[in-house]
C-alpha distance (Angstrom), angle and dihedral (degrees) to the residues before:
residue distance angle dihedral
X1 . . .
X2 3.88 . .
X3 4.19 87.9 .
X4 3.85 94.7 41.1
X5 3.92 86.8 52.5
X6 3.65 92.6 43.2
X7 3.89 96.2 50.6
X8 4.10 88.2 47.7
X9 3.93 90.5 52.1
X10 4.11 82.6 50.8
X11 3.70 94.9 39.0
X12 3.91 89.0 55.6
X13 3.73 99.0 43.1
X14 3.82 84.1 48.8
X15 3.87 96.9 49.3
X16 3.42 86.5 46.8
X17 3.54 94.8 63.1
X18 3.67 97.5 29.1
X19 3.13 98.0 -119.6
X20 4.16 129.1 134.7
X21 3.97 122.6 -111.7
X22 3.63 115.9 -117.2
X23 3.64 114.7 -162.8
X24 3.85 116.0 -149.1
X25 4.49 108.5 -162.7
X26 4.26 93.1 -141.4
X27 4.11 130.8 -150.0
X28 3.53 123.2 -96.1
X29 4.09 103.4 -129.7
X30 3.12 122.1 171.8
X31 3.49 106.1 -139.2
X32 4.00 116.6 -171.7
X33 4.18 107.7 -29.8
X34 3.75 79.1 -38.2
X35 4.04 128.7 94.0
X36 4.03 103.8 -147.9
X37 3.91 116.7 -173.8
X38 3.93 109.9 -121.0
X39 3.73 149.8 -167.5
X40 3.64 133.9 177.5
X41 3.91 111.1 -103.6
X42 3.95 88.4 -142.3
X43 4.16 87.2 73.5
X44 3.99 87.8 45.3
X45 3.39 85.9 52.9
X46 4.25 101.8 42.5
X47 3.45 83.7 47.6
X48 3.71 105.3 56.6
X49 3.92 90.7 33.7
X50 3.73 98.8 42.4
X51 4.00 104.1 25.6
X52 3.90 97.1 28.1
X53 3.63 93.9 -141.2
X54 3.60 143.7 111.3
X55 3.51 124.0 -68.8
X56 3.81 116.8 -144.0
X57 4.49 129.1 -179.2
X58 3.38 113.6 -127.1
X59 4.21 109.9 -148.7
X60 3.86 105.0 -128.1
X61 4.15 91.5 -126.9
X62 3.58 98.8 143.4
X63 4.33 105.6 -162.7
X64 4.25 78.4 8.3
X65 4.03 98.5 56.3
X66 4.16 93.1 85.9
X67 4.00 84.4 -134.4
X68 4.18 87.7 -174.1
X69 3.99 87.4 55.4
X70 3.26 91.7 44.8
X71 4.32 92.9 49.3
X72 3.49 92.4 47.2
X73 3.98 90.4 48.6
X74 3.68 108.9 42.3
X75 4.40 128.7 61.8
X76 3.32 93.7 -149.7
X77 4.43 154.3 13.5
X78 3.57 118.3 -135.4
X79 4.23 100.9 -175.1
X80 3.63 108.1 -157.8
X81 4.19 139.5 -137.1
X82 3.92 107.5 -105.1
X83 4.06 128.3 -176.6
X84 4.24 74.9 -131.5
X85 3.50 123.6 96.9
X86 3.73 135.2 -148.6
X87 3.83 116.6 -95.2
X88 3.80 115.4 -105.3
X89 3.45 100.7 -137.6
X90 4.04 84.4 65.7
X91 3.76 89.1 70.5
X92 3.62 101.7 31.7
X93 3.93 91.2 -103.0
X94 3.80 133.5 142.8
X95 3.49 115.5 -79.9
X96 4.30 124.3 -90.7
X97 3.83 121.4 -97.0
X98 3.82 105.0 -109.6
X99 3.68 91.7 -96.5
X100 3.71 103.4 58.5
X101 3.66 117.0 112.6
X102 3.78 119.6 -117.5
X103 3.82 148.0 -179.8
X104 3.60 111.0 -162.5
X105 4.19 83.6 169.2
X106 3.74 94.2 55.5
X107 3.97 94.3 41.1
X108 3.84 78.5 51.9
X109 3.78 93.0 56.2
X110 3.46 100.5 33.2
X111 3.81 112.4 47.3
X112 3.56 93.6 47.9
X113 4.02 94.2 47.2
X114 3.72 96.5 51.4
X115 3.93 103.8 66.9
X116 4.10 89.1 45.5
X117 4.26 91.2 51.4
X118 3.49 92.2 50.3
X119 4.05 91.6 38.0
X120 3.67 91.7 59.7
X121 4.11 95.4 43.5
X122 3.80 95.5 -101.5
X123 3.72 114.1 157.0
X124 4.00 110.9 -118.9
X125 3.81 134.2 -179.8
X126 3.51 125.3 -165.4
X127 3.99 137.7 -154.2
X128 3.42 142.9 -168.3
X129 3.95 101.8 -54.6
X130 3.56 89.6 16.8
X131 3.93 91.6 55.9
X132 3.97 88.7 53.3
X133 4.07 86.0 47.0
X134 4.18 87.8 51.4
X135 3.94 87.0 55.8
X136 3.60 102.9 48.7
X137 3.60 93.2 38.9
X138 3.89 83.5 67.1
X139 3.28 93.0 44.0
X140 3.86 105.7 -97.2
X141 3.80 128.1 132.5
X142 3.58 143.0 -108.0
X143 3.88 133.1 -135.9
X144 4.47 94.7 -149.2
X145 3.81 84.8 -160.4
X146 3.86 122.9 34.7
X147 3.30 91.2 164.9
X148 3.72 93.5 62.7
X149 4.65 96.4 46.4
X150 3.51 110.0 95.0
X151 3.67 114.2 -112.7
X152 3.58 102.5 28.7
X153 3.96 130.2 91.0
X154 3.80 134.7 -101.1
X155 4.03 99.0 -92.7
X156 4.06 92.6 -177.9
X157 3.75 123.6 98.2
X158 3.99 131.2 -127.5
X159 3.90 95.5 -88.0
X160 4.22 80.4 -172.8
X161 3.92 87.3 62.3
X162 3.76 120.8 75.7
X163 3.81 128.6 -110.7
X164 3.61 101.2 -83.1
X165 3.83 90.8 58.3
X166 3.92 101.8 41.2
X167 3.80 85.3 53.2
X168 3.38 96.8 34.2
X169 4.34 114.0 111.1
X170 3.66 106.3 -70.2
X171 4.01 109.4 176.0
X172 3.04 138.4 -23.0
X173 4.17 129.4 -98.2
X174 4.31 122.1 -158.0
X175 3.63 107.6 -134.1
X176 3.85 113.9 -141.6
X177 3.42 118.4 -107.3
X178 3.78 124.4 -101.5
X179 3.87 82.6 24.8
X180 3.39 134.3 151.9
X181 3.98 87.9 -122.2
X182 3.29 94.1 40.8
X183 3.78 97.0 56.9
X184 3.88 84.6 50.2
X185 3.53 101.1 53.6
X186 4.00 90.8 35.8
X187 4.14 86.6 -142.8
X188 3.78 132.4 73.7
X189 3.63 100.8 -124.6
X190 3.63 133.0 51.2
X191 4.10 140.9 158.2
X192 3.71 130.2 -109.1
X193 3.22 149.2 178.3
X194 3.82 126.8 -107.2
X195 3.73 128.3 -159.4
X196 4.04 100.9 142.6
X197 3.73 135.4 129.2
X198 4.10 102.2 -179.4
X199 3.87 122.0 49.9
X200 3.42 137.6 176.1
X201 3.55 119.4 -82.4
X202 3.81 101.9 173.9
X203 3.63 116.9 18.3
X204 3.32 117.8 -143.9
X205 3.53 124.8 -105.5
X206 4.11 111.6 -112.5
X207 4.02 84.2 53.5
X208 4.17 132.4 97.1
X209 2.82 113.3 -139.4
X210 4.27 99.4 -127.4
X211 4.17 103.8 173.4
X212 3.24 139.1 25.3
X213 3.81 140.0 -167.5
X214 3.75 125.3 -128.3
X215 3.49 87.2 -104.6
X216 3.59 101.7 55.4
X217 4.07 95.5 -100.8
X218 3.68 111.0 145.3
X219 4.31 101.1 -116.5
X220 4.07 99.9 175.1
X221 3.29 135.9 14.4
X222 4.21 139.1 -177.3
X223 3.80 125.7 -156.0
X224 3.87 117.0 -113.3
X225 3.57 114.0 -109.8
X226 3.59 95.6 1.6
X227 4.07 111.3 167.7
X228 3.73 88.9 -137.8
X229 3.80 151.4 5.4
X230 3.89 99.5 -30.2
X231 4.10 110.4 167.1
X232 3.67 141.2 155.4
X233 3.86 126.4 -177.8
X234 3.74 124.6 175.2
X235 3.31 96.3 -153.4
X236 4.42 122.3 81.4
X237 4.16 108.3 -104.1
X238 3.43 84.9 153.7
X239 4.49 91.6 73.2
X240 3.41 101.0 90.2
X241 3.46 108.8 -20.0
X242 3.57 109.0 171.7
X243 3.77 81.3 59.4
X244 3.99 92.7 62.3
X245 3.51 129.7 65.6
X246 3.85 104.6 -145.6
X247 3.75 85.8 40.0
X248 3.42 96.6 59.2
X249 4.27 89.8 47.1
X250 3.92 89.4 50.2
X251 3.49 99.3 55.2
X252 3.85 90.2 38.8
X253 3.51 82.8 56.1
X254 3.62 94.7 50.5
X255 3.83 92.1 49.8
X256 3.41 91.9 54.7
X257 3.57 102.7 54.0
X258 3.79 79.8 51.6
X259 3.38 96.2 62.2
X260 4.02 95.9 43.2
X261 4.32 81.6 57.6
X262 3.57 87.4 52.9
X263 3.67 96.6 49.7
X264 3.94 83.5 53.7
């Protein structure tokens, strides 16, 4: 009742304004002997800069998050980057070491939300985390530890270096031809960011491939057929995106395709 109530208050303030609902799936942290619900203010921020829409927090409830309210309430998903990383035994992989950071209540929100926004033509957009999510929840496959597959590249940044340099450019991906991303950028080639532990190992089969990285690594995707806007990148276009060109385009992208699911 709370999250219907909630999502009506937003829903109002965002008619008002005319502006399209962006819902944002958050981390469960918990913070203290408390769990808190939370998301990163640098996607609040890409999104009402670069989108010009409304940012919304999705509660991580998995079974509890009323995903069909939530479809029929919201323009748009914006899945996040998280230092979490998708369960194993969603994929059919080996399990974690102790050490590695989950969230079984996002991966319980998340997979099961993806397939019914894109079903129903609602424009998503997904980082990081969120990109690795999009994968599974077609049934693809994840590599946990690039770094460690012979043959492919080091994907993690310098955790010892500040912000500026872990987000700084850090090679450079070919985006396919015809692509979405390609159309976007209007070149074939562009540099990103990378800051990324888990990567795809088999991509599932309704996506295009739409970037790759010099070592072969799968960096964005699109789903096949998709009604609308339906993107994942594994890289971070959300760091400073005023600041980058093909940032700025992909979440102006993004925001449009919100609007056009408003207008429906």
């Amino acid at each position: 009742m709370c999250l219907n109530y909630c999502i009506q208050g937003y829903l109002h303030a965002a008619m008002t304004i005319h502006k399209p609902l962006v819902g944002i799936p958050a981390d469960r942290k918990l913070l203290g002997n408390h769990y808190f619900h939370c998301v990163g203010e640098k996607y609040i921020k890409a999104l009402i800069e670069g989108a010009d829409v409304v940012p919304v927090v999705i509660p991580s409830l998995g079974s509890g998050a009323q995903l069909d309210a939530l479809v029929s309430q919201l323009d748009g998903i914006l899945l996040p980057g998280s230092p979490s990383h998708v369960e194993p035994h969603h994929y059919g992989g080996e399990p974690s070491p102790p050490d590695t950071p989950h969230d079984p209540q996002r991966d319980a929100t998340t997979l099961p939300l993806i397939p019914k926004i894109v079903r129903v033509g609602m424009p998503i957009l997904a980082i990081c985390r969120g990109f690795q999510e999009m994968n599974v929840a077609y049934g693809g496959t994840l590599w946990p530890k690039l770094h460690e597959v012979p043959g492919l590249d080091d994907h993690r940044e310098d955790e010892s270096a500040d912000l500026d340099t872990q987000y700084g450019p850090s090679h450079s991906v070919t985006l396919s031809k015809d692509g979405i991303l390609n159309r976007i950028a209007n070149d074939n080639e562009i540099m990103v960011n990378s800051l990324h532990w888990q990567g795809v190992h088999t991509l599932a089969s309704p996506l295009n491939v739409e970037a790759t990285a010099p070592d072969g690594v799968v960096e964005a995707f699109s789903v096949r057929d998709a009604k609308s806007f339906a993107v994942g990148v594994q890289w971070h276009p959300e760091w400073k995106m005023v600041n980058n060109t093909f940032s700025r385009a992909l979440f102006a992208a993004f925001g449009r395709a919100a609007y056009e699911h408003a207008k429906s």
